[in-house]
C-alpha positions as CSV (number, residue, x, y, z in Angstrom):
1,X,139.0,109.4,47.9
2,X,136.5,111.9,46.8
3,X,137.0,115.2,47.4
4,X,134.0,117.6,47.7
5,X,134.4,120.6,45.6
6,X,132.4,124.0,46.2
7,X,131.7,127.1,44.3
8,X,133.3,130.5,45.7
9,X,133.0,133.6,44.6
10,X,135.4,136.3,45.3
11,X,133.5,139.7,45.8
12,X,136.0,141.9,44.2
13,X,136.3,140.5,41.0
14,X,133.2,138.4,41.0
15,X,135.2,135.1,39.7
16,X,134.0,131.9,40.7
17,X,136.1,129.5,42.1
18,X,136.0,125.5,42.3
19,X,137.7,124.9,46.0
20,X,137.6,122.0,47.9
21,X,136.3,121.3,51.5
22,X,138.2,119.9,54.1
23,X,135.3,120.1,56.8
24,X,131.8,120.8,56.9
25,X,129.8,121.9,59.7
26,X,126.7,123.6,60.2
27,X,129.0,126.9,62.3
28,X,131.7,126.8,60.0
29,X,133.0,125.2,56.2
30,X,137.3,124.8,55.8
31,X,138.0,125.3,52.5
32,X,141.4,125.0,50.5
33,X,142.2,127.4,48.0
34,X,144.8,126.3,45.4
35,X,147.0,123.0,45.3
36,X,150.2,121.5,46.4
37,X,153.1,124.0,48.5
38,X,151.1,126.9,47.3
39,X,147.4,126.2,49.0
40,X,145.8,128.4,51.3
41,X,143.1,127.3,54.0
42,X,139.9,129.2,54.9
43,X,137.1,129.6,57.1
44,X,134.1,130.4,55.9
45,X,131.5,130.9,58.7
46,X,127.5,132.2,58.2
47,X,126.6,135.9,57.8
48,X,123.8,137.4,60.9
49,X,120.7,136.5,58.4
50,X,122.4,132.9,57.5
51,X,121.8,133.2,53.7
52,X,125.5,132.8,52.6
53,X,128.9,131.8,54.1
54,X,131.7,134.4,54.1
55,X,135.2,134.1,54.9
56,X,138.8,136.4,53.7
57,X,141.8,134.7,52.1
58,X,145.1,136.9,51.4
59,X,142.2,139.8,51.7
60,X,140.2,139.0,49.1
61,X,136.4,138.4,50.6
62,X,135.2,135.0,49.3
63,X,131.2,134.3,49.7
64,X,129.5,130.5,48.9
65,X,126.2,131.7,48.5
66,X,123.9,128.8,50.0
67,X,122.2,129.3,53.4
68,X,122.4,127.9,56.5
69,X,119.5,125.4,55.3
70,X,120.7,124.0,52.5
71,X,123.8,123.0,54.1
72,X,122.4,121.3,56.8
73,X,120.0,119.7,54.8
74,X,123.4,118.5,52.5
75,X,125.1,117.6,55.7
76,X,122.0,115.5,56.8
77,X,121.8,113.9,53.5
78,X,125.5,112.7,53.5
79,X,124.7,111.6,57.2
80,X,122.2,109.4,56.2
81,X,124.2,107.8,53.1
82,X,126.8,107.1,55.8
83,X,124.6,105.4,58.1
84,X,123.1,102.5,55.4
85,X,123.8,99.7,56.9
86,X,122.1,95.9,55.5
């Protein structure tokens, strides 16, 4: 299986951070932060102006800075590789 994997940055230190998604909608993305006993789970919903996503893990702000429009048009996209059919 092939897990989708995200960039995050964390606002207080400005690091970047590969996380991977475990749902994608156009309200709200579930990411998971780490690996194994130790993971955490966010929600990263959109700001008012729907430029960025923006959720808190253990505190720290974490932003994935795409709009609202460029994940739908990522979510149609993978849609309509889902639906091929011959």
């Amino acid at each position: 299986m092939n897990d989708e994997k995200i960039p995050v940055r964390v606002t207080s230190s400005g690091q970047v951070l590969e996380v991977v998604v475990l749902n994608k909608r156009l309200d709200m993305i579930q990411i998971v932060l780490g690996e194994g006993v130790h993971n955490v789970r966010c929600e990263l919903r959109p700001t008012r102006n729907g430029s960025a996503y923006v959720g808190n893990a253990m505190g720290r702000e974490l932003v994935y800075e795409r709009s609202r429009e460029d994940v739908k048009a990522d979510l149609a996209r993978a849609a309509g590789f889902q639906d091929f059919r011959r």
